[in-house]
C-alpha positions as CSV (number, residue, x, y, z in Angstrom):
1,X,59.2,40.5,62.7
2,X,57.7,43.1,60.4
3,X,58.0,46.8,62.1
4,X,60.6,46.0,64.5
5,X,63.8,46.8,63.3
6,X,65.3,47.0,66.3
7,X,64.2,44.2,67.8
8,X,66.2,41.4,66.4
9,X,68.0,40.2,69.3
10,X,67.5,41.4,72.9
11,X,71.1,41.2,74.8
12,X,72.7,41.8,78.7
13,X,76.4,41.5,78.6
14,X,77.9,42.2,82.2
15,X,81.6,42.6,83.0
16,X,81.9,40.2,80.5
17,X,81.1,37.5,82.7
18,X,77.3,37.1,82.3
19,X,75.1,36.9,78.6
20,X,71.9,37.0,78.1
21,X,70.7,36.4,74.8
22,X,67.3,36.3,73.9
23,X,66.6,35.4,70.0
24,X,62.6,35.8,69.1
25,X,60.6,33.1,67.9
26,X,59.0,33.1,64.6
27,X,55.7,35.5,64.7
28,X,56.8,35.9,68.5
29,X,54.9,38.9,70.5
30,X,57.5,41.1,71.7
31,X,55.8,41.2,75.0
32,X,56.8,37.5,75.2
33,X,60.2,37.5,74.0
34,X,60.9,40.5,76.9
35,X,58.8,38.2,79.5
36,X,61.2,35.9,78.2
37,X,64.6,37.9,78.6
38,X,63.0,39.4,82.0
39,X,62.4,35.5,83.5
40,X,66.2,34.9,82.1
41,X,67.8,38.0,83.9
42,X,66.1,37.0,87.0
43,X,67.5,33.7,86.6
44,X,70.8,34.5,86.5
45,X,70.3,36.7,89.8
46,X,72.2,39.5,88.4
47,X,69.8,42.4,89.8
48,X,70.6,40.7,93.1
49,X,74.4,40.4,92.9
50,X,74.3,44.3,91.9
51,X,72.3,45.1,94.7
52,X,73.9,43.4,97.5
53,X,77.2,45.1,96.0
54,X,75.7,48.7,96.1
55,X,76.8,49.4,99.6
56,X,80.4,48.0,99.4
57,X,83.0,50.2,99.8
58,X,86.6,49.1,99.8
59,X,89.0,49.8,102.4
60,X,91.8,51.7,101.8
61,X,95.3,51.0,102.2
62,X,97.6,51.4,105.4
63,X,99.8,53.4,103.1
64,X,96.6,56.0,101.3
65,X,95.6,56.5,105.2
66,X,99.1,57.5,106.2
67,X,99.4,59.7,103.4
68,X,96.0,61.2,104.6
69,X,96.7,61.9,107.6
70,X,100.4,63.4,107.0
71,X,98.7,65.4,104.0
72,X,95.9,66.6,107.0
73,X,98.4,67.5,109.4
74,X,100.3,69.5,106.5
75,X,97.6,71.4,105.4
76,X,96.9,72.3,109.0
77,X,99.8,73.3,109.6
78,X,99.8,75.5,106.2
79,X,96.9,77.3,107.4
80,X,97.8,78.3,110.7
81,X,101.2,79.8,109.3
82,X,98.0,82.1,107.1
83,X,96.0,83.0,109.9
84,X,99.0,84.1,112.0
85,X,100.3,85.9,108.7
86,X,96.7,87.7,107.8
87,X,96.8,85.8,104.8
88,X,93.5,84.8,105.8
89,X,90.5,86.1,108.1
C-alpha cells in the first residue's frame, strides 16, 4: 500500500507458542486489516489467558522458606547483639 511502509505485515508472537499473522489485502484499508488482526487476537483468547495469569504467584519451595526463616532468625539475632553493643540506637 502506497504510504505505509510500515505496514506490510501486522504480527503477535507469544512465548513462541501463539502467531498471529495478518497479511493485507490488495488496496486494503488499514482500519480493516487491524479489525482483522484485533478479531484474530481475540480469537485465539490470548488477552484472556494473560489476564487470568496476572494474579498467579508461585509458591515457593520448602527449602527457600527454610532458608527464610533461618536467614530471619539470623539477622535477628545480628541486631540484638547491635543494640546491646550501641552499635545502633
Amino acid at each position: 500500500m502506497r504510504g505505509y511502509a510500515s505496514y506490510d505485515r501486522i504480527q503477535l508472537t507469544m512465548n513462541m507458542s501463539t502467531n498471529i499473522n495478518i497479511t493485507p489485502h490488495k488496496n486494503e484499508n488499514p482500519t480493516q486489516a487491524l479489525r482483522r488482526f484485533t478479531n484474530a487476537f481475540r480469537e485465539a483468547s490470548i488477552l484472556q489467558t494473560v489476564k487470568g495469569n496476572r494474579y498467579f504467584h508461585r509458591l515457593k519451595s520448602e527449602r527457600s522458606e527454610k532458608d527464610g526463616k533461618l536467614r530471619r532468625i539470623k539477622d535477628a539475632v545480628e541486631y540484638k547483639n547491635l543494640r546491646r553493643n550501641g552499635k545502633i540506637n
